[in-house]
C-alpha positions as CSV (number, residue, x, y, z in Angstrom):
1,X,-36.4,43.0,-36.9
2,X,-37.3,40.3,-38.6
3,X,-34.9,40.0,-41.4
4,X,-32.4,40.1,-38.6
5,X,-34.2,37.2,-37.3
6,X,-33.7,35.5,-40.8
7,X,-30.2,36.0,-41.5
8,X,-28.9,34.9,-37.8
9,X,-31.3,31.6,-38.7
10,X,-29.5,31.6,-42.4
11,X,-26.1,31.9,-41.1
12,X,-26.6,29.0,-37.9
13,X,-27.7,26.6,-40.8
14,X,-24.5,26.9,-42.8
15,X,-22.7,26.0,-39.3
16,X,-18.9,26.7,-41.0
17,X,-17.2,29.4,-40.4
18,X,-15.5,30.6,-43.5
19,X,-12.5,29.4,-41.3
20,X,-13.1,26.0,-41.4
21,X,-14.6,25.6,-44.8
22,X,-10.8,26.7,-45.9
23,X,-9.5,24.7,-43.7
24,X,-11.8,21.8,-45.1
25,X,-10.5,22.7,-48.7
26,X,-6.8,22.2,-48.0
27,X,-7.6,19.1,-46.5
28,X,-9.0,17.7,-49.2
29,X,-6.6,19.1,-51.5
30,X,-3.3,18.3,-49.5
31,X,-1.8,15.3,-50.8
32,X,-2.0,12.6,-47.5
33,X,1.1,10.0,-46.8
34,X,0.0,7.1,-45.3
35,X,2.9,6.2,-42.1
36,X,1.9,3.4,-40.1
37,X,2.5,5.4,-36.8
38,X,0.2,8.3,-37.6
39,X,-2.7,5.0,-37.6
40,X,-1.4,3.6,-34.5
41,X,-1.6,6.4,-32.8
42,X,-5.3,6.8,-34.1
43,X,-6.2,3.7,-32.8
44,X,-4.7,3.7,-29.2
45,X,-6.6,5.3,-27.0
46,X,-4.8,7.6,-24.9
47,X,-4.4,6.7,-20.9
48,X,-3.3,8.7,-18.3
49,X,-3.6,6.1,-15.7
50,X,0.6,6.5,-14.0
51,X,2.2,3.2,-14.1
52,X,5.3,2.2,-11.9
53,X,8.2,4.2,-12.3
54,X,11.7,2.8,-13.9
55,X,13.2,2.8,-10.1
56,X,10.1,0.7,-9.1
57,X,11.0,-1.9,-11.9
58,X,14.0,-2.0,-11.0
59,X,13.5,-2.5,-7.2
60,X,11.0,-5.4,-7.5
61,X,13.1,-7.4,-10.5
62,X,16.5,-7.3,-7.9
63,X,14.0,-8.7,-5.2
64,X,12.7,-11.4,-7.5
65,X,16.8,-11.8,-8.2
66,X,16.9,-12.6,-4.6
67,X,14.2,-14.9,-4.2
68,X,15.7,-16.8,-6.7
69,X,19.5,-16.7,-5.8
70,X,18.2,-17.8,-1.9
71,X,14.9,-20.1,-3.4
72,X,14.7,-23.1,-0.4
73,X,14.8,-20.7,2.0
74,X,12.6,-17.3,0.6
75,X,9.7,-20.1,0.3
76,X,9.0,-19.2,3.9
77,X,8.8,-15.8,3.2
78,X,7.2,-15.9,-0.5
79,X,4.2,-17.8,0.3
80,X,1.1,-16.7,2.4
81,X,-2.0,-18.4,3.3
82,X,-5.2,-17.2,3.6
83,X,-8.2,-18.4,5.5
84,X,-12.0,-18.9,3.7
85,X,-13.3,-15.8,6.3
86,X,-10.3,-13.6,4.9
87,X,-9.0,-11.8,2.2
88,X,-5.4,-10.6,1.2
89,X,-5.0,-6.6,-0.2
90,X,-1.6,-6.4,-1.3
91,X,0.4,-3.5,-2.0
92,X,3.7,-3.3,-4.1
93,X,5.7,-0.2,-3.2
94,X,2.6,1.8,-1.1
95,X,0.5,1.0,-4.2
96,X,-2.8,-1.3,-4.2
97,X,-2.0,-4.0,-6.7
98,X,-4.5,-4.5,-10.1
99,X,-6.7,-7.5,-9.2
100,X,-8.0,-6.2,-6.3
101,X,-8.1,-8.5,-2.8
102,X,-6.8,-12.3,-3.0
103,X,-7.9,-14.9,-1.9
104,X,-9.2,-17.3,-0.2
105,X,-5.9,-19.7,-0.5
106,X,-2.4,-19.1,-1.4
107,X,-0.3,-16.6,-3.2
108,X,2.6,-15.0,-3.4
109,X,4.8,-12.0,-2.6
110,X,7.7,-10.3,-3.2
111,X,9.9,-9.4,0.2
112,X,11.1,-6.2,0.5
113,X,8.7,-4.8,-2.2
114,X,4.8,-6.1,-1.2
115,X,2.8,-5.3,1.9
116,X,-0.1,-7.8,2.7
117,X,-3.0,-6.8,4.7
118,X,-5.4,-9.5,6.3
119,X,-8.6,-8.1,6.1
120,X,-11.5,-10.2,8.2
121,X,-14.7,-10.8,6.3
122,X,-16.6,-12.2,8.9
123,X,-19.4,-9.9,10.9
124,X,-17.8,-8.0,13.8
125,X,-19.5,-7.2,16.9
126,X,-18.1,-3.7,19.2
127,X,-19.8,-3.0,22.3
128,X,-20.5,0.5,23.1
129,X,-20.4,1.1,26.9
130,X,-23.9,2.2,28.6
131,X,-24.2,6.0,28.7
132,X,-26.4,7.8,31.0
133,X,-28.4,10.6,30.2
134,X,-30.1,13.4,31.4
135,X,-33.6,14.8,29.9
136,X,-35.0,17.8,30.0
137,X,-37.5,16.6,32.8
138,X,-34.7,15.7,34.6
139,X,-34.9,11.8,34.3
140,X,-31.9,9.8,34.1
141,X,-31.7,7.2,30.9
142,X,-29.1,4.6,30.6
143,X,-28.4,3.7,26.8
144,X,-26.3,1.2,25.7
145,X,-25.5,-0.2,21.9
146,X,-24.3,-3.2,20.5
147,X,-22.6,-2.0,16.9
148,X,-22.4,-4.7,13.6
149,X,-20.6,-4.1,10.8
150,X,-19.0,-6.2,8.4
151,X,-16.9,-5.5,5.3
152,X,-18.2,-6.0,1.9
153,X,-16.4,-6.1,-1.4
């Protein structure tokens, strides 16, 4: 039992297979060409965050075509104001824009392509109407709440 023992403990301290100490030999000996894509692809990390589609592009440079053609008159539409107490989450085709919520002040969006959402940053108060209750004893309580929430971040 023991010599078992010590040749499963000699064989986990070599840790290569015979496999991959061949493949380790024609590695070494293969001669290596050196392409300059083979090192940028090394050093790119790879993402598989989805970025907007060709159709997308295309959609929101023939609305910035438009803006520009109709430019005195698309300021009305282009530029929104937002209050100190608010903050402005855009959206550009259904999709949250990088950058997160804007403001306090002004930006800019693109008609026909972004969808702003005022969200209130102040505290918010919602009554709850009184409720009345029965016990097990049979006594009657009224209840009634005040609820506070705020949003945050």
């Amino acid at each position: 039992m023991n010599t078992l023992l010590k040749s499963v403990n000699d064989s986990s301290e070599d840790s290569l297979s015979p496999l991959t100490s061949k493949l380790e030999q024609e590695d070494q000996t293969s001669p290596k060409m050196s392409s300059n894509k083979d090192s940028q692809e090394s050093q790119d990390p790879i993402a598989c965050e989805e970025g907007p589609g060709i159709c997308a592009l295309m959609l929101t440079v023939i609305s910035l075509f438009l803006v520009l053609i109709s430019m005195p008159l698309s300021l009305f539409c282009v530029v929104k104001v937002v209050q100190e107490y608010e903050r402005a989450v855009i959206f550009r085709l259904g999709r949250l824009l990088t950058g997160g919520a804007r403001g306090p002040g002004v930006f800019f969006i693109i008609p026909c392509v972004d969808i702003y959402e005022k969200i209130d940053m102040r505290s918010q108060t919602f009554e709850i109407p009184p409720q009345e209750i029965l016990t097990k004893d049979s006594v009657t309580v009224f209840v009634n709440a005040i609820m506070y929430y705020k949003v945050a971040n």
